[in-house]
OpenMM code with the backbone's topology and positions (N, CA, C; nanometers):
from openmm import Vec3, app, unit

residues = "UNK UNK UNK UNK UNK UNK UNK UNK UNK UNK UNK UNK UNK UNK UNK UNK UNK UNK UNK UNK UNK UNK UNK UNK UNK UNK UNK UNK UNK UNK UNK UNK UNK UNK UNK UNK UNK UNK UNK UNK UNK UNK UNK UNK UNK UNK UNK UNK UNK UNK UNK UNK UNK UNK UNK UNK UNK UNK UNK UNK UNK UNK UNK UNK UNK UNK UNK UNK UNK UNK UNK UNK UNK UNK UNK UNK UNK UNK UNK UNK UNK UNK UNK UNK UNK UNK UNK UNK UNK UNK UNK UNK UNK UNK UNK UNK UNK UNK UNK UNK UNK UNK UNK UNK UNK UNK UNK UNK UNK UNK UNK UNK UNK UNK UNK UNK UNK UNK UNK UNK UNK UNK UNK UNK UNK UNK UNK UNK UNK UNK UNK UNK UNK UNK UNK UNK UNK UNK UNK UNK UNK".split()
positions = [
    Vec3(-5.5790, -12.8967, -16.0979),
    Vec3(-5.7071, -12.8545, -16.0447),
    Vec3(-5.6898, -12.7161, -15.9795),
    Vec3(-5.8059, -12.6162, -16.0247),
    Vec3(-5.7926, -12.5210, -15.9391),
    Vec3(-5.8023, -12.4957, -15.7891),
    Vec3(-5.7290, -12.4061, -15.7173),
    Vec3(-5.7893, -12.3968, -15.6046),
    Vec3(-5.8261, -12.2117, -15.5609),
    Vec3(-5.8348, -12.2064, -15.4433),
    Vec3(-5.8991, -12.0912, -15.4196),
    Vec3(-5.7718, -11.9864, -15.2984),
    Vec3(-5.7537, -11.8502, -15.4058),
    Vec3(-5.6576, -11.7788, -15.3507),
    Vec3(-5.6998, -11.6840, -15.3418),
    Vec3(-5.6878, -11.5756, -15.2238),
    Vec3(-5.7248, -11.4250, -15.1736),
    Vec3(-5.6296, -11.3484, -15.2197),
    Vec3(-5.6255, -11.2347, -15.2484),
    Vec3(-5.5465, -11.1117, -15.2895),
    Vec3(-5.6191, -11.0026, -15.1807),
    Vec3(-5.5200, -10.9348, -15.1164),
    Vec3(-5.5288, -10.7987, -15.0863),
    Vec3(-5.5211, -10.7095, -15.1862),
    Vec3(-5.6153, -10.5861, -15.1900),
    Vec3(-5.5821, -10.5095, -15.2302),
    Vec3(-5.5656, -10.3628, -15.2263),
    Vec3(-5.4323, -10.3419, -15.2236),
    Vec3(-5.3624, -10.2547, -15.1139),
    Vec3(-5.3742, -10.1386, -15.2398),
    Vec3(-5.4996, -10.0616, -15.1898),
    Vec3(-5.5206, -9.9597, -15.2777),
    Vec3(-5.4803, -9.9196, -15.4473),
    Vec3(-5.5034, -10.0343, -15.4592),
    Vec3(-5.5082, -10.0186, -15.6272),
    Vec3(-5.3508, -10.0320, -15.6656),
    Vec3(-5.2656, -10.0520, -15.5995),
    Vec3(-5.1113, -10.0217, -15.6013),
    Vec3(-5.0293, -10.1622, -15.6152),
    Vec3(-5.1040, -10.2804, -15.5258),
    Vec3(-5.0218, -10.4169, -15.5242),
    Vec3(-5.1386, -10.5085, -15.4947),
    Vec3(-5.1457, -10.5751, -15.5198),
    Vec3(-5.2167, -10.7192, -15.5071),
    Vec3(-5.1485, -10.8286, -15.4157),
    Vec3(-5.1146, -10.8321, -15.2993),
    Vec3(-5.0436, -10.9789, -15.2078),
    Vec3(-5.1537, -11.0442, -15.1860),
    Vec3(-5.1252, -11.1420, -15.1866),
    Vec3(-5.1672, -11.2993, -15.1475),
    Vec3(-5.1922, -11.3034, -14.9797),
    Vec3(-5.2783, -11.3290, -14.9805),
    Vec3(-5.3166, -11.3285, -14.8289),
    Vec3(-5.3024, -11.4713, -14.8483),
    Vec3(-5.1927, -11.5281, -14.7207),
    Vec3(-5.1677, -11.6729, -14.7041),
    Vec3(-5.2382, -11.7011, -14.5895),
    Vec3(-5.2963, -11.6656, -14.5079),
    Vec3(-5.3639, -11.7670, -14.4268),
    Vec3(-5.4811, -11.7037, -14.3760),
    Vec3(-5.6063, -11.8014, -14.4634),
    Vec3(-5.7447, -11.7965, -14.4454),
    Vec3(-5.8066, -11.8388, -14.3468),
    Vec3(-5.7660, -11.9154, -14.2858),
    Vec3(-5.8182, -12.0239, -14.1732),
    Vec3(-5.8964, -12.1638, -14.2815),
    Vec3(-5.9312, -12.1538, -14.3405),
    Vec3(-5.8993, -12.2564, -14.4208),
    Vec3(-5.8361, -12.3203, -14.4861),
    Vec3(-5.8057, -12.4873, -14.5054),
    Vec3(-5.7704, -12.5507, -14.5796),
    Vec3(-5.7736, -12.5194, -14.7678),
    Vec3(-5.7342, -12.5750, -14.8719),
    Vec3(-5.7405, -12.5465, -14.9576),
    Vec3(-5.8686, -12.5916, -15.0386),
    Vec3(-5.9373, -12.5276, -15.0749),
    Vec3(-6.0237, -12.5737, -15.1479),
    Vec3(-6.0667, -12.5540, -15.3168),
    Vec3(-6.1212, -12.6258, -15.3501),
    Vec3(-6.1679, -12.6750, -15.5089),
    Vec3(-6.2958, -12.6244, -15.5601),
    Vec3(-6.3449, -12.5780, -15.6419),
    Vec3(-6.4858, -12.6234, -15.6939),
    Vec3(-6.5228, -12.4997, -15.6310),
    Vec3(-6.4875, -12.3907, -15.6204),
    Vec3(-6.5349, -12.3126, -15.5429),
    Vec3(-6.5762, -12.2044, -15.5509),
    Vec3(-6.6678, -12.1266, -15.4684),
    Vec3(-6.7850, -12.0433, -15.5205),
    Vec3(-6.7322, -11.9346, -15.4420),
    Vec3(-6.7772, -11.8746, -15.4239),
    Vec3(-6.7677, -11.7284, -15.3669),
    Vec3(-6.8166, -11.6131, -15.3514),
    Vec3(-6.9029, -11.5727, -15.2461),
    Vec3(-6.9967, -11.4406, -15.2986),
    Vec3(-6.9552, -11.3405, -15.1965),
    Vec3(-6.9541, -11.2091, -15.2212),
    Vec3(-6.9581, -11.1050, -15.1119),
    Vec3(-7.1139, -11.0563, -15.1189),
    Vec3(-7.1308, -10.9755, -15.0100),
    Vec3(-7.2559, -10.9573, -14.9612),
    Vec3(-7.2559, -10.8881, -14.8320),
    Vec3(-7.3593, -10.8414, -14.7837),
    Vec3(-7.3471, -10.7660, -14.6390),
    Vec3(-7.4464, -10.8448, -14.5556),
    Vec3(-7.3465, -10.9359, -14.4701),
    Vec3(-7.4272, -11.0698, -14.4206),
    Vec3(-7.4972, -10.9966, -14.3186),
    Vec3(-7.4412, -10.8984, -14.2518),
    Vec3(-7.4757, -10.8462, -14.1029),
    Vec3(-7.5651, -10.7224, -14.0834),
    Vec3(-7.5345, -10.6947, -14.2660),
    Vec3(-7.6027, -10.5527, -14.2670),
    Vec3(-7.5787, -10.4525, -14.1942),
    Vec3(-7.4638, -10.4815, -14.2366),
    Vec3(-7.3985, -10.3584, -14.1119),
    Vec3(-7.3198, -10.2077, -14.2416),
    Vec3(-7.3469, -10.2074, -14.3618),
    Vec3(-7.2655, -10.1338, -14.4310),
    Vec3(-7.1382, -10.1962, -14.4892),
    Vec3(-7.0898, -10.2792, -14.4711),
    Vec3(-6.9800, -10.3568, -14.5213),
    Vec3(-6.9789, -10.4821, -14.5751),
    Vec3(-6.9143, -10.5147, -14.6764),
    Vec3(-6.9119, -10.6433, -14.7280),
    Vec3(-6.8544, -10.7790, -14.6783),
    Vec3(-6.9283, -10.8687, -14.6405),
    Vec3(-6.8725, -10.9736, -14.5950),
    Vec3(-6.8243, -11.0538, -14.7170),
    Vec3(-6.7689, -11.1938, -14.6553),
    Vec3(-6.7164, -11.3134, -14.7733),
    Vec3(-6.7985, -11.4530, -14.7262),
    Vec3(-6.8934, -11.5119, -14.8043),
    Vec3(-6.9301, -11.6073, -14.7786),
    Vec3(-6.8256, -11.7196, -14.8877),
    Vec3(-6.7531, -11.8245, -14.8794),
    Vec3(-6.6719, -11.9070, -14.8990),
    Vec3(-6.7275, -12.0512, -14.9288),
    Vec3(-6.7550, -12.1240, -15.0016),
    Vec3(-6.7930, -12.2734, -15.0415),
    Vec3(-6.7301, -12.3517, -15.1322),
    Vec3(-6.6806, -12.4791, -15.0908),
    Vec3(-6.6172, -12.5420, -15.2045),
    Vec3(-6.5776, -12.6764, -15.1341),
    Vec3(-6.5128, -12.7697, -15.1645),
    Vec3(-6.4885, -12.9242, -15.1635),
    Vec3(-6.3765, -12.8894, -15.0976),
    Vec3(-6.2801, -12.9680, -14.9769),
    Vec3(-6.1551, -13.0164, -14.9938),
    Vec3(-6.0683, -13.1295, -15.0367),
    Vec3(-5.9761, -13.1287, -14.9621),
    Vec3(-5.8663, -13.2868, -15.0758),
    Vec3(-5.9938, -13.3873, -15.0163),
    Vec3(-6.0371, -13.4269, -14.9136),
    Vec3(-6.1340, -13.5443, -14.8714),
    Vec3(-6.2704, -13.4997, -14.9573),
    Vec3(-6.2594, -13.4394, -15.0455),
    Vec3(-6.4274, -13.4186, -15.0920),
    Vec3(-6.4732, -13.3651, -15.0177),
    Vec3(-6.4846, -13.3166, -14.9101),
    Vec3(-6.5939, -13.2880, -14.8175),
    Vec3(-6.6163, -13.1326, -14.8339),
    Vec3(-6.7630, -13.1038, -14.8051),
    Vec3(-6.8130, -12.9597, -14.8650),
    Vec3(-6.7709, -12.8598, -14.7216),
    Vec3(-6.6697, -12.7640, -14.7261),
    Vec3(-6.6572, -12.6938, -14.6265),
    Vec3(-6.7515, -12.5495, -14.6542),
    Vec3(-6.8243, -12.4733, -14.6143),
    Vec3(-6.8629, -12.3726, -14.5804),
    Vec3(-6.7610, -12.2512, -14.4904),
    Vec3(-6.7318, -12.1211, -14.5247),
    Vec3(-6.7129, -12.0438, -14.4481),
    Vec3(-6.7854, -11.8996, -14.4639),
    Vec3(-6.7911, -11.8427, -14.3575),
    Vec3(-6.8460, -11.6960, -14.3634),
    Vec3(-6.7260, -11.6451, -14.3166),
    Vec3(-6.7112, -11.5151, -14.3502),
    Vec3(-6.5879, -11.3806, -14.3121),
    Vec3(-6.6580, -11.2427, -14.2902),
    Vec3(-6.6884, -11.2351, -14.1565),
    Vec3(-6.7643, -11.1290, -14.1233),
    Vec3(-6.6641, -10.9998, -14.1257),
    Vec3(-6.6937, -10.9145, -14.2331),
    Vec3(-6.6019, -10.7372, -14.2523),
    Vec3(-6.5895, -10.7137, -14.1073),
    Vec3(-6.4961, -10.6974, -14.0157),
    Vec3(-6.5038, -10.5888, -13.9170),
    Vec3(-6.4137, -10.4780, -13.8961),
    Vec3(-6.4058, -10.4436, -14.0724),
    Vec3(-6.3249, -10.3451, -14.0468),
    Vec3(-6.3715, -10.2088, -13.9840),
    Vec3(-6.3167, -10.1015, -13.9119),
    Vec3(-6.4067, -10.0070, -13.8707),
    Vec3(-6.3866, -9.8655, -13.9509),
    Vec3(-6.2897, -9.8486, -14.0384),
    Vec3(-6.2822, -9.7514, -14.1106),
    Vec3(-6.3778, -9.7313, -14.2031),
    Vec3(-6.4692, -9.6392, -14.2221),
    Vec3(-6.5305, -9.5965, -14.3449),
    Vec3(-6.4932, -9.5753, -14.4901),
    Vec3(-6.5068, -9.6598, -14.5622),
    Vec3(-6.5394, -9.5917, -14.7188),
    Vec3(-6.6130, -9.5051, -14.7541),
    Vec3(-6.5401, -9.3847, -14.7710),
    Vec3(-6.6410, -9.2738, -14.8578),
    Vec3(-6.6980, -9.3352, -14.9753),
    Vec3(-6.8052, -9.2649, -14.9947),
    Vec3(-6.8657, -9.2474, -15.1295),
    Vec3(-6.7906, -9.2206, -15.2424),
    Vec3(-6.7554, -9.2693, -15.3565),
    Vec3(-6.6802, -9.2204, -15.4685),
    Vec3(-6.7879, -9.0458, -15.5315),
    Vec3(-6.7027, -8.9883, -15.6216),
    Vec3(-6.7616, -8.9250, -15.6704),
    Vec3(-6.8651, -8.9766, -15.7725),
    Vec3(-7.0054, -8.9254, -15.7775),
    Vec3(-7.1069, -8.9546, -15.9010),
    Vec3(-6.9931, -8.9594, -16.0713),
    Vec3(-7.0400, -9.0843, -16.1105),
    Vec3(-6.9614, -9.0750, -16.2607),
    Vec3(-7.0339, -8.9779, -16.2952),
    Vec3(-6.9419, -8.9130, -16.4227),
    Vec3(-6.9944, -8.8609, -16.5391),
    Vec3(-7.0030, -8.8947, -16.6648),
    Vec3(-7.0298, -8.8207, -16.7488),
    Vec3(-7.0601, -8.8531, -16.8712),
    Vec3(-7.1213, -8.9898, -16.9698),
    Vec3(-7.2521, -9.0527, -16.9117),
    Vec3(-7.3080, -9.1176, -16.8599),
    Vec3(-7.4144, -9.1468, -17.0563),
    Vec3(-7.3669, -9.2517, -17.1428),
    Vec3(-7.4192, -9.2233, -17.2816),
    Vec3(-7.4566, -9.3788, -17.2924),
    Vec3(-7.4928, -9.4073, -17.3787),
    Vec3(-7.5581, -9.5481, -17.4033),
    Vec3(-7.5310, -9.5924, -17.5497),
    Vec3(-7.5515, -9.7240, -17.6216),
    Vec3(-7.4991, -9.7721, -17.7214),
    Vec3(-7.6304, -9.8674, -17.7613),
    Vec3(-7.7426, -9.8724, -17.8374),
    Vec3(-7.8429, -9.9449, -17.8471),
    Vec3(-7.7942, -10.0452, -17.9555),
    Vec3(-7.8045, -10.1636, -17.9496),
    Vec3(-7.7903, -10.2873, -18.0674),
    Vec3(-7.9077, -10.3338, -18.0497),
    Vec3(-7.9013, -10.4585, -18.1650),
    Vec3(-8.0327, -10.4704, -18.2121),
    Vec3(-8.0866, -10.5891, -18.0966),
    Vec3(-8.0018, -10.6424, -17.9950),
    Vec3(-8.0300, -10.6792, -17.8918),
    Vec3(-8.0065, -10.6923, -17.7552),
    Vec3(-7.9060, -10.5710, -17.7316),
    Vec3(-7.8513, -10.5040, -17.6102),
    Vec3(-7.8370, -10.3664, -17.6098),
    Vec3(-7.8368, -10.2884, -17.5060),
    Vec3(-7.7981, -10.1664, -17.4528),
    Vec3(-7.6425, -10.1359, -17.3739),
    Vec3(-7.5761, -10.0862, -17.4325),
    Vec3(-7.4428, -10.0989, -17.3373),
    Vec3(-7.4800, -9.9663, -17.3127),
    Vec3(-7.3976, -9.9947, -17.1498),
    Vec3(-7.4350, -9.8291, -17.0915),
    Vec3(-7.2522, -9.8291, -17.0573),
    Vec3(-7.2409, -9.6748, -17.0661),
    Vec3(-7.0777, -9.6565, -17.0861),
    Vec3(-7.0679, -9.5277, -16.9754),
    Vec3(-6.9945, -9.4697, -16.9077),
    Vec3(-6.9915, -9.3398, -16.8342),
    Vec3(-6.8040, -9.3412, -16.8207),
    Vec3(-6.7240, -9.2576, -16.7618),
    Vec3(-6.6269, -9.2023, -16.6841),
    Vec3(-6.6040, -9.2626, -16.5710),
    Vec3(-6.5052, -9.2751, -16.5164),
    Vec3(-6.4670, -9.2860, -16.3685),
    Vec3(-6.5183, -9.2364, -16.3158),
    Vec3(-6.5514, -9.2991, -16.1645),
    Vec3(-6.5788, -9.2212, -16.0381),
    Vec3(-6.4511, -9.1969, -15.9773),
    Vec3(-6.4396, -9.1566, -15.8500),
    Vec3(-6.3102, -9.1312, -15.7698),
    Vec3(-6.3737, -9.0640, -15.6233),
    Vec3(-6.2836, -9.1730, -15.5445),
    Vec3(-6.2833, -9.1411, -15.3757),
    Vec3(-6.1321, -9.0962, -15.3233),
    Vec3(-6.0889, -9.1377, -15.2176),
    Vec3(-5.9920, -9.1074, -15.1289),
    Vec3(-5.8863, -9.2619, -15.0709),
    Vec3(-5.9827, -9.3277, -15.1138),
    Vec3(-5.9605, -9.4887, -15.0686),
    Vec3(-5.9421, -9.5743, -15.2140),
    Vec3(-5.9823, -9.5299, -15.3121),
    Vec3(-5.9764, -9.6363, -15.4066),
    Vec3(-5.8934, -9.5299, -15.5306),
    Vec3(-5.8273, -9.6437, -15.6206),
    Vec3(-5.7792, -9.6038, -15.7984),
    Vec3(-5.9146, -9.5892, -15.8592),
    Vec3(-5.9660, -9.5401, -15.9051),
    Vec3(-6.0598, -9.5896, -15.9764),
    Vec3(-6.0430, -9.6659, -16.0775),
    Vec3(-5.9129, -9.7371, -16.1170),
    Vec3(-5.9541, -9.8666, -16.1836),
    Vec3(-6.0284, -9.9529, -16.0707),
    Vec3(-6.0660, -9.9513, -15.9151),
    Vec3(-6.0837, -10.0835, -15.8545),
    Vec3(-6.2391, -10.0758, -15.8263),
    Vec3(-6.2914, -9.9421, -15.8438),
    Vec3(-6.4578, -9.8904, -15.8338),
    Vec3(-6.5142, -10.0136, -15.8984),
    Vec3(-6.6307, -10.0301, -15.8329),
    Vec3(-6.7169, -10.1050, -15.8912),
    Vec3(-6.8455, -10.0640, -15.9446),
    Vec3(-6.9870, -10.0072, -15.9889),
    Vec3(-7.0880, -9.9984, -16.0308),
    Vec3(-7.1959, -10.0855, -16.0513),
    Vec3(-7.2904, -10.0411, -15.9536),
    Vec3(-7.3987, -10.1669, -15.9367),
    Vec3(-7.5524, -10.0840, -15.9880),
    Vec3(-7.5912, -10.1461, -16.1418),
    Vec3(-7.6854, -10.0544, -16.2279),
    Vec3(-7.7975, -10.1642, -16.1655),
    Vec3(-7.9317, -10.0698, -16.1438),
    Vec3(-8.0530, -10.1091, -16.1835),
    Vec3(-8.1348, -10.0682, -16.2694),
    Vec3(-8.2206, -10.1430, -16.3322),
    Vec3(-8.2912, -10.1080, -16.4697),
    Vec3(-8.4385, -10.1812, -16.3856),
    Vec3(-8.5524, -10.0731, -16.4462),
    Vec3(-8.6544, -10.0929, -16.4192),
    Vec3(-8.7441, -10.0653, -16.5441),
    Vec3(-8.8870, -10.0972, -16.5687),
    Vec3(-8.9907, -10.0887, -16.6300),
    Vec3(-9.0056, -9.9797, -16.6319),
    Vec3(-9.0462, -9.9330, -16.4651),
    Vec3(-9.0818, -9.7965, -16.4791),
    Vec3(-8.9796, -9.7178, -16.3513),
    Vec3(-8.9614, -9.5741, -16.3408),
    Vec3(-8.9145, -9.5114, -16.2728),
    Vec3(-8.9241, -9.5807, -16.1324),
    Vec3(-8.7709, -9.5516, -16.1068),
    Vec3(-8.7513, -9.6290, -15.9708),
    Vec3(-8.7488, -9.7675, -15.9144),
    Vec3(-8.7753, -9.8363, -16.0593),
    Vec3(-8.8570, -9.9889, -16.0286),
    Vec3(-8.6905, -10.0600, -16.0496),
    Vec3(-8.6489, -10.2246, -16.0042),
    Vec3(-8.5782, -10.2754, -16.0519),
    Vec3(-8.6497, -10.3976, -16.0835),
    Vec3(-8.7187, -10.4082, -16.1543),
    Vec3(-8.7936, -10.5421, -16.2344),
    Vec3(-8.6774, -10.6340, -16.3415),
    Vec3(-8.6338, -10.5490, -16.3486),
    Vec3(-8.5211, -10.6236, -16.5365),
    Vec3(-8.4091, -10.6519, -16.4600),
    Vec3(-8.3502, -10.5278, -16.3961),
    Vec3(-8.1899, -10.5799, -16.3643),
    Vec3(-8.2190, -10.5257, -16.2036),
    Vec3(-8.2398, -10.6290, -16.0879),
    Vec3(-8.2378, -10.6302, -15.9587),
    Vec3(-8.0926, -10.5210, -15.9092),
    Vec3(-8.1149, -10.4429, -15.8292),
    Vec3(-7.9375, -10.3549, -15.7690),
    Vec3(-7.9107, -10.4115, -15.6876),
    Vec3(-7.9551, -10.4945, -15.5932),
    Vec3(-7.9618, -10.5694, -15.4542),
    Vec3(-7.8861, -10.4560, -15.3968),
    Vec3(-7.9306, -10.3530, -15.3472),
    Vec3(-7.9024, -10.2286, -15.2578),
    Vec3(-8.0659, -10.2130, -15.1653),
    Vec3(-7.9907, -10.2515, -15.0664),
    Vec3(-8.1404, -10.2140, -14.9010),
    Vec3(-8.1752, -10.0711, -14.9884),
    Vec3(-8.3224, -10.0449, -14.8823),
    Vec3(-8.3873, -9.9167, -14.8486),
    Vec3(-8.2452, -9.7899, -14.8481),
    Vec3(-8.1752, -9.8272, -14.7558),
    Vec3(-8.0906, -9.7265, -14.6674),
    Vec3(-7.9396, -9.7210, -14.7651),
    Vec3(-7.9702, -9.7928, -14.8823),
    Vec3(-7.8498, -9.7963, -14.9724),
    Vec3(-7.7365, -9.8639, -14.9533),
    Vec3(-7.7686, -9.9626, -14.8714),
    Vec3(-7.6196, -10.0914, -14.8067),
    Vec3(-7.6517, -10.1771, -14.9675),
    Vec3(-7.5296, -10.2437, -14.9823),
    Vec3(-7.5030, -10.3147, -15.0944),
    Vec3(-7.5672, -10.4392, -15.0072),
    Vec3(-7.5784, -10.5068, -15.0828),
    Vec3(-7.6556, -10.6871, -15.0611),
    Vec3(-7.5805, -10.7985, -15.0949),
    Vec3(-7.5656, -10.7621, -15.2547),
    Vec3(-7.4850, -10.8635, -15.2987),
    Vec3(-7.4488, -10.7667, -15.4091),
    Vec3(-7.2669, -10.8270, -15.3906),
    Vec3(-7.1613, -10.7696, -15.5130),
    Vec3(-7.2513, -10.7981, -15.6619),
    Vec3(-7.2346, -10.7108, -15.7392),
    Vec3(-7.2135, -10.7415, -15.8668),
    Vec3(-7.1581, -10.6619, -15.9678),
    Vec3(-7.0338, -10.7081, -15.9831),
    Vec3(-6.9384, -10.5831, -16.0699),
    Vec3(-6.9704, -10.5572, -16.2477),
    Vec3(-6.9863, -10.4365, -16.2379),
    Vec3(-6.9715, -10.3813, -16.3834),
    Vec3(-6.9195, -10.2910, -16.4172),
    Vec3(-6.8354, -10.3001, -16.5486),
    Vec3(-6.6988, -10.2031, -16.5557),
    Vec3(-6.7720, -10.1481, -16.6727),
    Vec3(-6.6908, -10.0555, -16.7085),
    Vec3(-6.6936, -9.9684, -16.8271),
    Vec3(-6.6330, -10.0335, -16.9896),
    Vec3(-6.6606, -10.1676, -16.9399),
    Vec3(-6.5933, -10.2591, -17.0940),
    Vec3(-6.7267, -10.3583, -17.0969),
    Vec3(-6.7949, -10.3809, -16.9674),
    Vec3(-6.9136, -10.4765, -16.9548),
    Vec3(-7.0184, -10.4616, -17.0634),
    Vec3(-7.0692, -10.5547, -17.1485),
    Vec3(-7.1646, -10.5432, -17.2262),
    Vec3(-7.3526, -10.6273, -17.1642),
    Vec3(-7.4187, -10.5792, -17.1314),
    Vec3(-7.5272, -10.6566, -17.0749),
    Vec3(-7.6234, -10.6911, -17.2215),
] * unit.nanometer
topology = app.Topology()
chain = topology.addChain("A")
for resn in residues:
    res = topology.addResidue(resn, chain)
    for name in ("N", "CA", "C"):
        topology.addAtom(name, app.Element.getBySymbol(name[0]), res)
């Protein structure tokens, strides 16, 4: 049975195992990041069963205080039409803090200019992320 393991990731360079969550081990388990506090940073909301079955809940409020810059705007930004998808393809971005293999990209698609009707960005007014949703440069929607 699976269970549920954290990785650091120490700038794109190593992946360790963060051994102690404050939780027990758990199963069945879900996992979302999100900015619970709205504070600019991503929290960890945590859900899943333990060995007794029982449904544990956790939240992991970010308090880290260092800033993430902004990556640089990708470039070269082209599209791929099939007869029932659009793949959208661009370049790396790049910051000071990340590889850009570890960047993430959060697209919205709208009807009309500005709108996200089709594909929601879950990005506030003020441009705080909401909820993760990763898409790479291999992703097909």
């Amino acid at each position: 049975m699976a269970s549920l393991k954290l990785y650091e990731n120490k700038a794109g360079k190593s992946f360790p195992q963060v051994e102690y969550l404050g939780i027990e081990p758990l199963y069945y388990t879900e996992i979302e990041v999100f900015d619970f506090d709205k504070n600019g940073s991503l929290d960890l909301f945590i859900n899943g069963f333990n060995a007794e079955d029982s449904v544990v809940t956790k939240l992991f409020l970010n308090k880290i205080t260092t800033k993430n810059m902004k990556p640089s705007v990708p470039t070269g930004l082209r599209s791929e039409r099939g007869s029932n998808f659009i793949k959208l393809m661009w370049s790396h971005a790049s910051d000071t803090e990340s590889c850009k293999e570890s960047l993430t990209y959060n697209i919205k698609i709208g009807s009309t200019p500005g709108a996200n009707d089709i594909l929601n960005s879950y990005v506030s007014e003020k441009g705080n992320l909401l909820l993760y949703n990763h898409f790479s440069t291999t992703d097909t929607m």
